[in-house]
C-alpha positions as CSV (number, residue, x, y, z in Angstrom):
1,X,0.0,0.0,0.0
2,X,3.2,2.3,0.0
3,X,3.3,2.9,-3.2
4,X,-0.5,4.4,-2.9
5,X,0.2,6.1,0.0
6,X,3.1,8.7,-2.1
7,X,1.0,9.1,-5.0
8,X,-1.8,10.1,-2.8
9,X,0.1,12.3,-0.9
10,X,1.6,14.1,-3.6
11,X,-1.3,13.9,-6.4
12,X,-1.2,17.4,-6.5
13,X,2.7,17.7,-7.3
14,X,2.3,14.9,-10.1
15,X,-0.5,17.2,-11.4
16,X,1.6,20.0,-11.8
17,X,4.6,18.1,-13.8
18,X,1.7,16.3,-15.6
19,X,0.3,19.7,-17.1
20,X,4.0,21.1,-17.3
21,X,4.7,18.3,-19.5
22,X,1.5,19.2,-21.5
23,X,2.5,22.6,-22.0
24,X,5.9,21.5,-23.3
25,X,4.0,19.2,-25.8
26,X,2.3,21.8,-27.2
27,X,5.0,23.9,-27.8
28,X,8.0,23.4,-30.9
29,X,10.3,24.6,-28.7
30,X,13.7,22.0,-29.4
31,X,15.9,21.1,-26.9
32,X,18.7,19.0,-28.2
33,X,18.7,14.6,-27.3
34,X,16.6,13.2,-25.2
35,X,14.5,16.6,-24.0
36,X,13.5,16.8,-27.6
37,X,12.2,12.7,-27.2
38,X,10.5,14.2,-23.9
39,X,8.5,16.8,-25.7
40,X,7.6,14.5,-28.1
41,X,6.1,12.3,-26.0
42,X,4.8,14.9,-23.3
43,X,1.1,14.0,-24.0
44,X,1.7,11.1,-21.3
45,X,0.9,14.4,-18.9
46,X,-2.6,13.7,-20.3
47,X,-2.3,10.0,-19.0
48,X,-0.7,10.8,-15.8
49,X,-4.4,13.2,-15.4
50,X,-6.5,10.3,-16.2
51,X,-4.6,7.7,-14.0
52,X,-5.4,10.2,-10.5
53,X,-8.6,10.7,-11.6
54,X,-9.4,6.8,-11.6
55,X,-7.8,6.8,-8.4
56,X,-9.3,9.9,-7.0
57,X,-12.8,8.9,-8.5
58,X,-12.1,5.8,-6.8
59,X,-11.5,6.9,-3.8
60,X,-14.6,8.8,-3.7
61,X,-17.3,6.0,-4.1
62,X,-15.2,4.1,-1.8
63,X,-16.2,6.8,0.9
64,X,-19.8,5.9,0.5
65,X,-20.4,8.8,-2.0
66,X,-23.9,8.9,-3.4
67,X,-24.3,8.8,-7.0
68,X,-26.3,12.8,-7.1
69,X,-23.3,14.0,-4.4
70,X,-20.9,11.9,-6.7
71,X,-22.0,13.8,-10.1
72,X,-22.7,17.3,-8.2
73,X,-18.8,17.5,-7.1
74,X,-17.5,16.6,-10.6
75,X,-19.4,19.0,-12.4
76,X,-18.8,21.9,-9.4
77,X,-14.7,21.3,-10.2
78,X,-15.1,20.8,-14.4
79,X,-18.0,23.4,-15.2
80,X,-17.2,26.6,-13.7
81,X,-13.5,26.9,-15.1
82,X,-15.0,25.1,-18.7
83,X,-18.0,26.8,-19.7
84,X,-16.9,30.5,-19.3
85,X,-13.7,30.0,-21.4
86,X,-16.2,27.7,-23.9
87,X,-18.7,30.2,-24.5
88,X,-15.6,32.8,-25.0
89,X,-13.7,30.5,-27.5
90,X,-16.7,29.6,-29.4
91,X,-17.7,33.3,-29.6
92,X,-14.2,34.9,-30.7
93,X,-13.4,31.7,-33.2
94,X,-16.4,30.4,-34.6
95,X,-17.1,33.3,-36.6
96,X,-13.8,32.4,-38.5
97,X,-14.3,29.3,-39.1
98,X,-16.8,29.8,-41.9
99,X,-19.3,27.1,-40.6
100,X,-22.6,26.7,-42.1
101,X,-25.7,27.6,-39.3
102,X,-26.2,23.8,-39.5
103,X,-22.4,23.1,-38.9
104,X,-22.0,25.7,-36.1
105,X,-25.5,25.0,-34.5
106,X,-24.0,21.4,-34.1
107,X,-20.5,23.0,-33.0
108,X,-21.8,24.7,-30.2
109,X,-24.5,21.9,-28.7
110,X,-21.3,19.6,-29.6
111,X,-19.7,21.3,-27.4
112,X,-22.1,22.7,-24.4
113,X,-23.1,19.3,-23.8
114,X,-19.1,17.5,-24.1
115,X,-20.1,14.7,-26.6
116,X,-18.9,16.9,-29.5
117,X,-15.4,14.7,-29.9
118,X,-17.5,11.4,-29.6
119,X,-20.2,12.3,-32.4
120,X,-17.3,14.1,-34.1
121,X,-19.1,17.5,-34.4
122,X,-17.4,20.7,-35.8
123,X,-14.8,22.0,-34.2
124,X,-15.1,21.0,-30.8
125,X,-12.8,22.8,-27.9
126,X,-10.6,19.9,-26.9
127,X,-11.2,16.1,-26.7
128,X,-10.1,15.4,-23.4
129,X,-13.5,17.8,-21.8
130,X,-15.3,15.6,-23.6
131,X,-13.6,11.9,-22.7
132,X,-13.2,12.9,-18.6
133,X,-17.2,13.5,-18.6
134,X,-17.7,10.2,-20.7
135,X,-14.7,8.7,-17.7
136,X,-16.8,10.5,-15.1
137,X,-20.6,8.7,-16.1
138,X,-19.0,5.3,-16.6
139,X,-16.6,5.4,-13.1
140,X,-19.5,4.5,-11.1
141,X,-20.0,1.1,-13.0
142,X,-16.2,0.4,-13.5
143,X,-16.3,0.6,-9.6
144,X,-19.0,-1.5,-8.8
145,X,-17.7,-4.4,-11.3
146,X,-14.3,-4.5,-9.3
147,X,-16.3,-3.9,-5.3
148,X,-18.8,-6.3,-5.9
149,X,-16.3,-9.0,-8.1
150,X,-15.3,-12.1,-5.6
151,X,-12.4,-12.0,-7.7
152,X,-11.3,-8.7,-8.1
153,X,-8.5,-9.4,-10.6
154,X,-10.7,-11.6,-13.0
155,X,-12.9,-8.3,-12.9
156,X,-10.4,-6.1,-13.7
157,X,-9.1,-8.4,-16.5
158,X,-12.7,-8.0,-18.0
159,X,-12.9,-4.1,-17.3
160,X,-9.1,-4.0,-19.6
161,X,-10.6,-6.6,-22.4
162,X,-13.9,-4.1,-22.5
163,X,-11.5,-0.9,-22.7
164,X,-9.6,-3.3,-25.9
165,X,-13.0,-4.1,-27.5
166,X,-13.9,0.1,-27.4
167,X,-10.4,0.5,-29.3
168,X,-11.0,-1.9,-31.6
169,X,-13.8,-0.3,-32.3
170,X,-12.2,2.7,-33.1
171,X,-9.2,1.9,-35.6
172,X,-8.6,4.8,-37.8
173,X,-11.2,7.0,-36.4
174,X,-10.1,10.4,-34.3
175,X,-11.9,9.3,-31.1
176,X,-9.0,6.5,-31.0
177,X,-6.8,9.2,-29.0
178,X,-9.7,8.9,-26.0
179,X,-10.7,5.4,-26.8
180,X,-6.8,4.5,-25.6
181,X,-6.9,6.1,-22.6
182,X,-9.7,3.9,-21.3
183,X,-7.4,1.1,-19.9
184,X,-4.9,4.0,-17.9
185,X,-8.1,5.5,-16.2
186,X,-9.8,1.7,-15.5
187,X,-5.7,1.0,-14.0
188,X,-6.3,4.3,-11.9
189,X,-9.4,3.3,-10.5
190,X,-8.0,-0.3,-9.2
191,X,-5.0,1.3,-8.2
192,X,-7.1,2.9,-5.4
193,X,-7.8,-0.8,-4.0
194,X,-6.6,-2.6,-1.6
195,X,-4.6,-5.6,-3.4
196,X,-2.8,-8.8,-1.6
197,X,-0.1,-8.7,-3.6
198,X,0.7,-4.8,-2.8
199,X,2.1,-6.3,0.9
200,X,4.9,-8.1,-0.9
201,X,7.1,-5.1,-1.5
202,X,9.9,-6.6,-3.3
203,X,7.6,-8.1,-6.2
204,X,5.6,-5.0,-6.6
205,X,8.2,-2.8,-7.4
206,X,9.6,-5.4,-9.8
207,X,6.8,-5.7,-11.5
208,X,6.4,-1.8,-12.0
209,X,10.4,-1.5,-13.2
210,X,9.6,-4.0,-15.6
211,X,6.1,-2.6,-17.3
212,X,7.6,0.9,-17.5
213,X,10.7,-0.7,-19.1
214,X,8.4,-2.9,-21.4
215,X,5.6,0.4,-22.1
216,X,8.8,2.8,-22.7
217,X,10.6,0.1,-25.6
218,X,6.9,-0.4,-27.4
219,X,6.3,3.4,-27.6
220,X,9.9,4.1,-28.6
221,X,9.9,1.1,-31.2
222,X,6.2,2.3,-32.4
223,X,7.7,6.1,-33.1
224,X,9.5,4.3,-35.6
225,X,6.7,3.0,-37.2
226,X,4.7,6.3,-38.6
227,X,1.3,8.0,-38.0
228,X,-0.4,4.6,-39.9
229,X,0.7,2.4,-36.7
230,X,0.6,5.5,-33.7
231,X,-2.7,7.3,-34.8
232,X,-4.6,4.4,-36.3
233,X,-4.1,1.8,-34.4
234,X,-3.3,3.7,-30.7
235,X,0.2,2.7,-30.2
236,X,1.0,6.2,-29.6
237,X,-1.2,6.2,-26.4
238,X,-2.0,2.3,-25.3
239,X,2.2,2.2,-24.0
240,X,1.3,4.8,-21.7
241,X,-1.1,2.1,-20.0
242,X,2.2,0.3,-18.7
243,X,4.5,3.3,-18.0
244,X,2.0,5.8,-16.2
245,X,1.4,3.9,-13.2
246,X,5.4,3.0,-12.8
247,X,5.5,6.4,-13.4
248,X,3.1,8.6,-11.0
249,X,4.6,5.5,-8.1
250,X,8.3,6.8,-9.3
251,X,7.9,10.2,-9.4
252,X,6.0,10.4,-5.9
253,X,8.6,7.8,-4.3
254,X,11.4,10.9,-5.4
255,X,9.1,13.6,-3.9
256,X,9.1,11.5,-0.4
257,X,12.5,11.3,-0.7
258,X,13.4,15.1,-0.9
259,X,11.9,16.1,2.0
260,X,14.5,18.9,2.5
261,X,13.1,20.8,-0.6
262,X,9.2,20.2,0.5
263,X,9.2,24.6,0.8
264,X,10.0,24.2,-3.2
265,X,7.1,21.6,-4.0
266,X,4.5,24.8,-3.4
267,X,4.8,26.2,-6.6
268,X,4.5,22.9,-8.2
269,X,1.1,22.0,-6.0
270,X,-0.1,25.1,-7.2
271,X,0.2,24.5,-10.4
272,X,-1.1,21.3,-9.9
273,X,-4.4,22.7,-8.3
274,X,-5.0,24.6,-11.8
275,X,-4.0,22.4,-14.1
276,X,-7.4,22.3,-15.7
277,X,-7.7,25.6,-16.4
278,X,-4.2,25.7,-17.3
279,X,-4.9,23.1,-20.1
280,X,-8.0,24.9,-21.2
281,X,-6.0,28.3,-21.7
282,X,-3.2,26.5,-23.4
283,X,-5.1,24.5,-25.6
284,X,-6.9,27.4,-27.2
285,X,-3.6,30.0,-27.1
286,X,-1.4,27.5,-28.8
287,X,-4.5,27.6,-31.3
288,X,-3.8,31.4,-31.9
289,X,-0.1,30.8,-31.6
290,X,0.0,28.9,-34.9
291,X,-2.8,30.2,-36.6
292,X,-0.3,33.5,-36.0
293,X,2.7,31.4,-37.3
294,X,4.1,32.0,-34.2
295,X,8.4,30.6,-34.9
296,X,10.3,32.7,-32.1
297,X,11.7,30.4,-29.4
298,X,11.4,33.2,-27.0
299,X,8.1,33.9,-28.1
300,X,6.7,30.4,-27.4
301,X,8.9,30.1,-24.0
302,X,6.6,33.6,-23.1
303,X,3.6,31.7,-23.9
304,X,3.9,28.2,-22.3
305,X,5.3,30.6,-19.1
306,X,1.8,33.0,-20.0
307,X,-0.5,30.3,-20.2
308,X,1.0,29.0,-16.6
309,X,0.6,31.9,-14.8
310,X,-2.7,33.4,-16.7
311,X,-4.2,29.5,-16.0
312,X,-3.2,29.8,-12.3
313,X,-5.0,33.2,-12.2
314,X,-8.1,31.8,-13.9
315,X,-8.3,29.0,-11.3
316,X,-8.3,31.9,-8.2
317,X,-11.2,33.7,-10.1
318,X,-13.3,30.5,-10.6
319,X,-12.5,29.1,-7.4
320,X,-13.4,32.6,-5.8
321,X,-16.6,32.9,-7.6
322,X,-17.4,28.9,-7.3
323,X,-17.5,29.9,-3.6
324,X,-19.5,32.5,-3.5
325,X,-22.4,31.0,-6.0
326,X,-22.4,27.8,-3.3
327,X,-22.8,30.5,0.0
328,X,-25.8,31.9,-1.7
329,X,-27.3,28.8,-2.8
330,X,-26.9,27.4,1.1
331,X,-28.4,30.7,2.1
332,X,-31.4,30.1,-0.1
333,X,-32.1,26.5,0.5
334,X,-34.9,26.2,3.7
């Protein structure tokens, strides 16, 4: 249970070099060797989001959570920061897109009601919006399936085979990238279980050495492959189901470790505490970054750095405002 115990204790820290990462991603900026193999590869940030969510979703139903309480918290943390950028994005850009009323009519429902990626409306915001709500309806099944199961493992076998089948059923569309992430967020939620095999120490951390070993070679051997293999077929997301949890265990074991620098981790917990609004900012700015043609190194190092700090801000102001809308609702209930 160790290894549980740092990931939950620093969930926020991982969050913060998850969405770091992100940011990276989404910028050109080239560093030479292996950082440039790093940026490449930096949509694993997305992963590591989707792997603490299973667990944290976990976690709550675990608590006795009731399915309205359950769906009420989720959509207090994702609506308030999402809508308000939404309806500004969709009223600044959709004019320029040159959208029919029938296109844009379907744009914007797409999008108000987060099944735009899955029906594959116009231009919709981001995909991942729209895969955490599908990952937020289905978590209360995915739970019960591996509570109820009298063998927990055979359950979670089934849950992984399921999350295959969905891929499979996606080959060569564009809702493979979501479709991929299914079995790292089913992995999150049964990483917030209590597991026999998690008291012998020894064979545990084995066994995560050896899937992010196996998960790193397969996406590095897949990059070698082209778009035809890594887009169509996943393999540019499915290693990420072996390295992320190796990897959110790894990086949290380091954080216990450097317990002498704790006063530096603030910064980084902050970040982690808006890293959705973060994401929402950068996704649409590195949007108007290369519709610009935005090439200056310095200029995109200003942006990824803007995007941080304008992100963190945006979380303050929803979080501020979230507050205040709750205080007058509990005033106005009997």
């Amino acid at each position: 249970m160790e290894h549980r115990q740092w990931v939950s204790r620093y969930r926020e820290e991982l969050k913060g070099i998850a969405i770091l990462w992100v940011v990276y991603f989404h910028s050109p900026l080239a560093l030479p060797g292996a950082w440039d193999t790093l940026r490449a590869i930096g949509y694993g940030g997305v992963d590591i989001f989707l792997f603490l969510m299973g667990m944290g979703l976990f976690r709550s139903l675990h608590n006795g959570e009731e399915l309205r309480g359950y769906a009420s918290r989720r959509l207090w943390r994702v609506l308030p920061a999402y809508l308000p950028l939404l309806l500004l994005w969709m009223a600044i850009m959709f004019p320029g897109y040159g959208l029919s009323p029938v296109q844009a009519a379907r744009g914007v429902m797409g999008n108000l009601t987060m099944v735009g990626y899955w029906i594959q409306t116009p231009k919709v915001f981001n995909w991942y919006a729209n895969a955490q709500f599908l990952f937020f309806l289905i978590a209360p099944l995915c739970y019960a399936v591996l509570v109820r199961s009298k063998k927990p493992l055979h359950a979670l076998a089934l849950l992984l085979a399921l999350s295959a089948g969905v891929g499979i059923a996606n080959i060569g569309l564009k809702q493979m990238m979501a479709a991929s992430r299914l079995p790292v967020f089913i992995l999150g939620l049964a990483f917030g279980m209590d597991w026999r095999i998690s008291r012998r120490r020894g064979l545990v951390r084995t066994a995560y050495v050896a899937a992010f070993v196996l998960g790193l070679g397969i996406l590095l051997y897949s990059l070698r492959l082209g778009d035809g293999v890594l887009i169509d077929y996943g393999m540019y997301w499915y290693p990420f189901a072996l390295i992320t949890p190796a990897l959110c265990v790894g990086l949290a074991y380091g954080l216990s470790k450097l317990t002498r620098a704790a006063p530096l981790f603030k910064p980084l917990r902050a970040v982690g505490k808006s890293s959705f609004e973060i994401y929402l900012i950068n996704i649409w700015m590195v949007e108007l970054a290369k519709a610009s043609s935005l090439t200056s190194a310095w200029g995109w190092l200003g942006l990824c750095a803007g995007n941080v700090l304008l992100g963190m801000g945006y979380h303050q102001l929803v979080s501020w405002a979230t507050l205040r809308w709750q205080r007058k609702a509990d005033m106005v209930r009997p």
